[in-house]
C-alpha positions in Angstrom: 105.1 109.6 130.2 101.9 110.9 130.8 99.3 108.9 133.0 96.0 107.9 131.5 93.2 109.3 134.0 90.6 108.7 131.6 87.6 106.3 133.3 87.8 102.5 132.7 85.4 102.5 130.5 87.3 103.9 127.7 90.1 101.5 127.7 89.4 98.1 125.9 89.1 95.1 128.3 92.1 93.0 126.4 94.5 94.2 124.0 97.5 92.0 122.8 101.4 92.9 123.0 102.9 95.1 119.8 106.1 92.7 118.6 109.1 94.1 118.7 108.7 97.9 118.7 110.9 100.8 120.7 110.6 103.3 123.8 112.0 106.3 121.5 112.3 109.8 123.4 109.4 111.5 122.1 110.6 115.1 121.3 106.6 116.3 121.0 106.5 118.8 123.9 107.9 121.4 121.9 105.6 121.4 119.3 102.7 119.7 120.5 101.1 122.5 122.9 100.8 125.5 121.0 97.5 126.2 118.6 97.4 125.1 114.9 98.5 128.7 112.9 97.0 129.1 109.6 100.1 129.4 107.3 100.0 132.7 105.6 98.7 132.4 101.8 102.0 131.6 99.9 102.5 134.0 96.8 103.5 130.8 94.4 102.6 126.8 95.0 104.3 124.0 93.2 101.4 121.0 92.9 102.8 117.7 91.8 100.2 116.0 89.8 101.4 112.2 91.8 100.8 113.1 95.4 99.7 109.7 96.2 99.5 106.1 95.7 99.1 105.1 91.7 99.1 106.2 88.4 100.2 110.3 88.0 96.8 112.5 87.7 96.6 114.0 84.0 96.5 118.0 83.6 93.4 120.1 82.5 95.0 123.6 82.7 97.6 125.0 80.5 99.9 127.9 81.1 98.2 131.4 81.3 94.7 129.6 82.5 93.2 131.8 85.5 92.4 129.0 88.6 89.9 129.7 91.3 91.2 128.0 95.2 89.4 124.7 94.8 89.4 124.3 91.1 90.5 120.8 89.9 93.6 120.9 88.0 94.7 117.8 87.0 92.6 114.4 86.9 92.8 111.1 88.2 93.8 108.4 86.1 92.9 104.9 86.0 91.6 102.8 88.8 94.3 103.8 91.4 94.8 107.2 91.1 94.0 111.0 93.0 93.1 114.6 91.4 94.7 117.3 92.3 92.9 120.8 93.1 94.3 124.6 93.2 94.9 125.4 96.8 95.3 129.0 95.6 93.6 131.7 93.2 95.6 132.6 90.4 97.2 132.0 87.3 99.0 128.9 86.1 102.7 130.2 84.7 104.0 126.6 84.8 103.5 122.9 83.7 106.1 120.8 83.6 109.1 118.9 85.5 110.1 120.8 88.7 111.9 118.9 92.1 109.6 117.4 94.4 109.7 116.5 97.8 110.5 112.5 97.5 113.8 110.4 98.4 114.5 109.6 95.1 115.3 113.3 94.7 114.0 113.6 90.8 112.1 115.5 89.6 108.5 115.4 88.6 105.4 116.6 86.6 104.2 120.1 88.8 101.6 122.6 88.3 102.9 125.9 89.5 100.1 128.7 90.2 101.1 132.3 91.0 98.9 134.0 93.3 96.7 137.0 92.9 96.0 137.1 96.5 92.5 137.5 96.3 91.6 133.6 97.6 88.4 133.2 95.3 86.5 130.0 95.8 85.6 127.7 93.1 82.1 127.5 93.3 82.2 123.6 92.0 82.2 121.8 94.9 79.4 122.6 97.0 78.1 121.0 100.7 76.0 118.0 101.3 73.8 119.1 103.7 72.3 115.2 104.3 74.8 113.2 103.7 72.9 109.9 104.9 70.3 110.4 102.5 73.0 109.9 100.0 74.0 106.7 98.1 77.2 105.2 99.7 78.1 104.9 95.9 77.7 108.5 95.4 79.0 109.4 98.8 82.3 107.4 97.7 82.5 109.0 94.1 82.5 112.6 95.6 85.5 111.5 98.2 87.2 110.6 95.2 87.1 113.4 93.3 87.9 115.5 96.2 91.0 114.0 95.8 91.1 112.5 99.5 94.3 110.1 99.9 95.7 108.8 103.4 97.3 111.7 105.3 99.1 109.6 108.0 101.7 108.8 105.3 100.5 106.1 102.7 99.0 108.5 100.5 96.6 105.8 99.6 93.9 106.9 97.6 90.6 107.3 100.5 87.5 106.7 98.0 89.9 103.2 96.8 90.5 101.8 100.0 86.8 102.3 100.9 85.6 100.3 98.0 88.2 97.5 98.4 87.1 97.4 101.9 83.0 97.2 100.8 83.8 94.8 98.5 85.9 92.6 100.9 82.6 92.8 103.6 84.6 94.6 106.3 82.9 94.8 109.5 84.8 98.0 111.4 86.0 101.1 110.6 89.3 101.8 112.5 90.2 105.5 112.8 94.0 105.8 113.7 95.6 108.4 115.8 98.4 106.5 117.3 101.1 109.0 116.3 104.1 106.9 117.3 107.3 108.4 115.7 108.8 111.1 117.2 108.9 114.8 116.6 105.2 114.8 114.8 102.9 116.3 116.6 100.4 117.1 113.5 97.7 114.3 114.2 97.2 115.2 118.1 97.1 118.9 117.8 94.2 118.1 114.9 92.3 115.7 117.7 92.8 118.6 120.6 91.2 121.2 118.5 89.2 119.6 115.5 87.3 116.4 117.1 84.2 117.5 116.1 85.6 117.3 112.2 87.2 113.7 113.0 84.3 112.5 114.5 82.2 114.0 111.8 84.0 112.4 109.4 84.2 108.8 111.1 80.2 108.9 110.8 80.5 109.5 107.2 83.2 107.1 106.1 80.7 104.7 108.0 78.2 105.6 105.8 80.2 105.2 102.6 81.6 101.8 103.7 78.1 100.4 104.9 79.5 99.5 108.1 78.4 100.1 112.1 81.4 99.8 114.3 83.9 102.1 114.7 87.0 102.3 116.7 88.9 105.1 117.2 92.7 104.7 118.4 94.8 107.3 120.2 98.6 106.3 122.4 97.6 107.0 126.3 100.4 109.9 126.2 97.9 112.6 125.2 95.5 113.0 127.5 94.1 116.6 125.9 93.7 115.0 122.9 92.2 112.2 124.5 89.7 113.9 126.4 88.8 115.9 123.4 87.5 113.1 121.1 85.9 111.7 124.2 83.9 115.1 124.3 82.8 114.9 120.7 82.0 111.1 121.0 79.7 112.0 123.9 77.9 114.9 122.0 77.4 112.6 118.9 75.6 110.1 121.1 76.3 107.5 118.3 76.9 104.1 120.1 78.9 102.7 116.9 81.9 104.4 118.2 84.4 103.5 120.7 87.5 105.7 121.9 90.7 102.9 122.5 94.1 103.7 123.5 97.2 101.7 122.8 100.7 101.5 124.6 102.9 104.5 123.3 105.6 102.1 121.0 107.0 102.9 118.1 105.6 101.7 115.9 102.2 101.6 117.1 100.7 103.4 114.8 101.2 100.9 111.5 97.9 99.8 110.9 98.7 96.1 111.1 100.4 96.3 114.2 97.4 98.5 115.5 95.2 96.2 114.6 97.1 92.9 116.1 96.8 95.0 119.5 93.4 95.9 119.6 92.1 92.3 118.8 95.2 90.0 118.1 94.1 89.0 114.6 97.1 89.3 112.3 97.0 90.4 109.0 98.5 87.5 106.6 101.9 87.9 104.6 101.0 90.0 101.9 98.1 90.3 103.0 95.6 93.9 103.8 93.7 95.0 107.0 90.6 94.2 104.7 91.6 90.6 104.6 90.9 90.4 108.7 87.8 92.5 108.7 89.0 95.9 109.2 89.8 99.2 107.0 92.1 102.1 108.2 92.0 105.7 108.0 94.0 108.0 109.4 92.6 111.0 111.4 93.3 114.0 109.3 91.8 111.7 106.4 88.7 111.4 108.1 88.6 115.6 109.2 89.4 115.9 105.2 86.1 114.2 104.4 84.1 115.8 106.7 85.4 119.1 105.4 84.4 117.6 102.0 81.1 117.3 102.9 79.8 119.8 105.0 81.6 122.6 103.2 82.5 121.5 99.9 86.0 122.4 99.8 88.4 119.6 98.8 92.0 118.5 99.2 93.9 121.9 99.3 95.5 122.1 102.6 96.8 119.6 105.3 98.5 120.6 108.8 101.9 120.1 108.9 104.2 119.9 112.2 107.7 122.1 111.8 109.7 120.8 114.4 113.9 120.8 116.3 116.0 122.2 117.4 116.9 123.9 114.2 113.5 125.9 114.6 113.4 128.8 116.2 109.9 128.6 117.0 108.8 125.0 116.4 105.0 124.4 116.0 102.0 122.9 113.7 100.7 124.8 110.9 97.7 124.7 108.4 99.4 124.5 105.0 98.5 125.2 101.5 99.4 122.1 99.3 102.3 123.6 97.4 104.1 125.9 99.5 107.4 126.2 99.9 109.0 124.5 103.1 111.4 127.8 103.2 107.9 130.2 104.6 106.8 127.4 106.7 110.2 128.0 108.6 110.0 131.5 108.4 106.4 131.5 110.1 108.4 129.1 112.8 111.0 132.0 113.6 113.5 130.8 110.9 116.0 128.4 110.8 118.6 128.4 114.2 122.0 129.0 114.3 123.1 125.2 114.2 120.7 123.5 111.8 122.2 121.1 110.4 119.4 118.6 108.0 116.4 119.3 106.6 113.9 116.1 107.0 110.8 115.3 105.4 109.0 113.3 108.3 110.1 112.2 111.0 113.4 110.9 112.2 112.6 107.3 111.6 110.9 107.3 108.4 111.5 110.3 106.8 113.9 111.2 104.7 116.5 114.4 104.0 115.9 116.5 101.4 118.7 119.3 99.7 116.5 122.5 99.9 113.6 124.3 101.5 112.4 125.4 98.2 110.7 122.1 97.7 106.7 122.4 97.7 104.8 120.9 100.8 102.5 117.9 99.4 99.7 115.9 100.7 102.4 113.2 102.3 104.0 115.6 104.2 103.0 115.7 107.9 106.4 117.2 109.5 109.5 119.0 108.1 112.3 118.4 111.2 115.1 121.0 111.0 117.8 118.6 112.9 120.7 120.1 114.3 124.2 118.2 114.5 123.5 116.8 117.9 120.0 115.3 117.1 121.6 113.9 114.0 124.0 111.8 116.0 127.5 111.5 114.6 127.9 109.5 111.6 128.9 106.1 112.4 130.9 103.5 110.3 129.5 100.6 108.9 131.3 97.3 110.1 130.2 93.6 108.7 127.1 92.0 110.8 127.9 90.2 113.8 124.8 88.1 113.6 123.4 89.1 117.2 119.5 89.2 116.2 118.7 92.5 117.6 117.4 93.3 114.4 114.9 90.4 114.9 114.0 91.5 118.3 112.2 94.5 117.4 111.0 93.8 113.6 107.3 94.6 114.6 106.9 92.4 110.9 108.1 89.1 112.8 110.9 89.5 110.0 114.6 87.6 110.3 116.2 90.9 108.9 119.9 89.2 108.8 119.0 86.9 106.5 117.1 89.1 104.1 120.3 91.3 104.5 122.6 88.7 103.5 120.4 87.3 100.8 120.2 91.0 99.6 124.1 91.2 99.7 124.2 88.1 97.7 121.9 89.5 94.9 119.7 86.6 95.8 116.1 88.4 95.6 114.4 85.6 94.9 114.9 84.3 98.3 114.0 87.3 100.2 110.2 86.7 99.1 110.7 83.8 101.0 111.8 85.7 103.9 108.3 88.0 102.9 110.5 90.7 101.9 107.5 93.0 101.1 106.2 92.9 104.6 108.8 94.7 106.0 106.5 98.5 106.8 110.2 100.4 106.2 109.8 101.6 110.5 114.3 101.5 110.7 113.9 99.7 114.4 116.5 97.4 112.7 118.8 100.6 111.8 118.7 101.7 115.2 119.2 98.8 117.4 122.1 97.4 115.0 125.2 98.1 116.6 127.0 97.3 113.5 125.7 100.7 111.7 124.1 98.9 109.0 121.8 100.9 107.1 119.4 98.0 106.4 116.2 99.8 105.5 118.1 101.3 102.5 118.6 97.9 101.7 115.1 96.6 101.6 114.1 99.3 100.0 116.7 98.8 97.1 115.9 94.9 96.9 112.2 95.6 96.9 112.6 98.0 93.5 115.6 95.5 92.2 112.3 93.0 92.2 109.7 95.3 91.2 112.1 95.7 88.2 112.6 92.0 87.2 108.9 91.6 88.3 107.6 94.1 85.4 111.0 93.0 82.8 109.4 89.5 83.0 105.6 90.9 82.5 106.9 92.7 79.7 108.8 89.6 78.8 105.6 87.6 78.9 103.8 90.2 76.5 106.1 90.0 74.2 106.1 85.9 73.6 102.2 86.2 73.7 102.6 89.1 70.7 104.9 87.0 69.0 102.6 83.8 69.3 99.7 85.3 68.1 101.6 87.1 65.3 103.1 83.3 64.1 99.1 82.1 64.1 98.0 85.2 62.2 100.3 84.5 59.6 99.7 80.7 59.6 96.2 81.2 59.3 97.1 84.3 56.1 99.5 81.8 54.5 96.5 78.9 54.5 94.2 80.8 52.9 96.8 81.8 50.4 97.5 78.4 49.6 93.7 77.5 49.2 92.8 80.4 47.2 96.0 80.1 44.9 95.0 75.8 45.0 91.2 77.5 43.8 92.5 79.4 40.9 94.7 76.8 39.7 91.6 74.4 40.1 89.8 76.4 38.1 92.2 77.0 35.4 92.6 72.7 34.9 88.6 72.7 34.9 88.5 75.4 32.0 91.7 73.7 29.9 89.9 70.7 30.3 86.4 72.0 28.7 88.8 73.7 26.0 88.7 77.4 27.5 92.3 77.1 28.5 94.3 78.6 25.8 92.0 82.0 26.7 92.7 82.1 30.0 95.7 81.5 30.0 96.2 84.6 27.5 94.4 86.8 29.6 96.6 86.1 32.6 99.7 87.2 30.1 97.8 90.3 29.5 97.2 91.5 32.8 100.8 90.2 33.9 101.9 93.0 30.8 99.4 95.4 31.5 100.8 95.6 35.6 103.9 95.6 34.8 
């Protein structure tokens, strides 16, 4: 590891201990070095309209519609949702189902653009030249239709997390670039060469979320990424911010555990970093703001860290949303001899996907070409011995044992008393058990299994209140029947009785003739 050589001053006088956590081999240094290439403009992109957190954006274009790079494309719905902008110039020749790059492997709803290789800007989104002079409300609105989400993985939408955070009276801003898993690279090749943007766009985010302290986090094993914020902190000569560094764990970089370092408050059980004062943002997130701002361009590319040993020429590239993974790999040298997976982050969290045709989307910060020997050899799995590593490193504080053997027992409602949903998905359980127990994919299965039930008894809950209100609707119709059949016959016994019956009475056989 590295040595910090940075002056005192930088580091933070007391931090707390990560829980649990791993010393993973890194595998950065044969990525992390070279410059970010600009990705060669791809000749067709494959935009799904849900690249983040929520509900699906809604498309505004329609096959044979010329787009300009930048145009928007398909637009957020509802109160959680993100647009979607065309990272190319062209013409739209499809919309509709195509594979996407997601573990479930299914397809969904994509916008696919073919390229006239011209690169025309949409002249739509234009800079903000004074951006303080701007309404924070306004400020946020125009990070939102930029279509801005979380780009250290959560895919949370940016203008969304700023308002909860406003709203919750947050008092720091925390800008994370503790890149802890291995193999990615993305995050400190943007903070060697782009601080100025990160920074940039730390003092704006400020400004949207009202707020004057900001910390920015970096792991003390890169020292030209570290001196390189430092640089652009000094040149701001804004006293709100303040450069930290945290042990290089895995997983460091979740924004609770970051959080619990840098100050030891802990965010509750089901609980948000809002809840303890703080909002996170990752540090390409905040470079996509400020490149939001001062140049008006939004959401249309993201850099993207091809990586081992089944890489020829492994590296970080800046990516048009919707290219294929296949020219990524082809601008890395093309695949090795002895690749044997194809992996969709990193080798912790990410997951494998079947082919390189599959589009590169605003979650994806590294596509790992993993030969046999970096996959390991596939292992057995044997029952669980009950030794508590898993517990050891659950950087949740989670008893993963027992929310495996609750899980195995289809007992789900017990593992929200184990908090379940806390569990962040890291696999330090997966790869400390010596059993081979794939318990990740097991908490991920319970959690939907709940999510299910959860929305059948919503649904469930609907229904009765449908039905009740359908049984007092026709209570209430079936009262006024009866009193305004009990008028009419009331009326008929007060005419009988002033001798007016017998003609009534007639009339009523006359219209009962005439209907029928």
């Amino acid at each position: 590891m590295t040595q910090d050589t940075r002056p005192p001053d930088t580091v933070p006088q007391k931090q707390w201990p990560i829980r649990g956590g791993l010393m993973l081999p890194p595998h950065k240094e044969i990525s992390r070095n070279q410059s970010i290439l600009n990705a060669s403009l791809p000749a067709t992109v494959t935009l799904p309209v849900q690249q983040h957190v929520g509900a699906p954006a809604q498309p505004v274009v329609q096959t044979g519609d010329k787009v300009l790079t930048g145009q928007l494309i398909a637009s957020a719905q509802g109160n959680i949702s993100g647009s979607v902008h065309a990272s190319i110039s062209g013409t739209i020749s499809h919309v509709g189902a195509a594979p996407v790059p997601h573990a479930s492997g299914l397809d969904g709803l994509c916008i696919t653009i073919q390229s006239d290789g011209k690169d025309v800007r949409c002249a739509e989104s234009t800079p903000v030249d004074d951006y303080p002079s701007l309404d924070p409300v306004a400020l946020r609105s125009l990070i939102a239709d930029a279509g801005i989400v979380g780009l250290g993985g959560a895919v949370f939408p940016t203008a969304v997390k700023i308002e909860a955070g406003r709203s919750a009276g947050i008092e720091t801003l925390l800008i994370n670039g503790a890149e802890c898993e291995p193999y990615i690279t993305c995050d400190a090749a943007l903070m060697r060469e782009r601080a100025d943007e990160i920074i940039s766009g730390a003092q704006i985010l400020l400004h949207a979320l009202e707020v004057e302290r900001c910390i920015i986090a970096l792991e003390r094993d890169v020292p030209k990424s570290l001196e390189a914020i430092e640089r652009a902190i000094s040149a701001s000569a804004d006293g709100r911010l303040e450069l930290v560094t945290v042990p290089t764990i895995y997983p460091a970089g979740g924004e609770k555990q970051l959080i619990q370092a840098l100050t030891g408050r802990e965010v509750p059980s089901g609980g948000l970093p809002h809840d303890v004062g703080f909002v996170c943002q990752n540090v390409a997130t905040a470079a996509a703001v400020a490149r939001r701002v001062h140049t008006g361009e939004p959401l249309i590319s993201r850099i993207v860290t091809c990586t081992g040993s089944g890489v020829a020429e492994p590296r970080n590239l800046e990516v048009r949303l919707g290219t294929p993974i296949a020219e990524l790999v082809a601008q890395c040298g093309g695949y090795t001899t002895d690749v044997a997976r194809l992996i969709i982050g990193g080798p912790m969290m990410g997951f494998a996907v079947p082919s390189d045709e599959l589009p590169v989307t605003k979650v994806v910060n590294c596509v790992l070409a993993a030969t046999r020997a970096e996959i390991g050899v596939e292992k057995t799995t044997m029952p669980c011995i009950r030794c508590g590593d898993c517990a050891r490193v659950c950087p949740a504080n989670l008893l993963p044992q027992q929310l495996y053997w609750h899980i195995r027992a289809g007992d789900f409602e017990n593992t929200r008393k184990f908090d379940l949903f806390d569990c962040i998905e890291c696999g330090c359980c997966d790869y400390v058990c010596p059993s081979h127990i794939p318990l990740v994919e097991h908490y991920r299965y319970a959690k939907g299994q709940i999510r299910s039930l959860d929305e059948m008894a919503r649904n469930a809950e609907v229904a009765k209140q449908r039905s009740e209100h359908k049984s007092a609707r026709t209570l209430k119709d079936d009262e006024a029947y009866d009193s305004q059949l009990e008028e009419k016959k009331q009326a008929v016994r007060d005419a009988a009785s002033g001798g007016g019956g017998k003609d009534i009475i007639e009339a009523a056989i006359r219209r009962a003739k005439h209907n029928k």
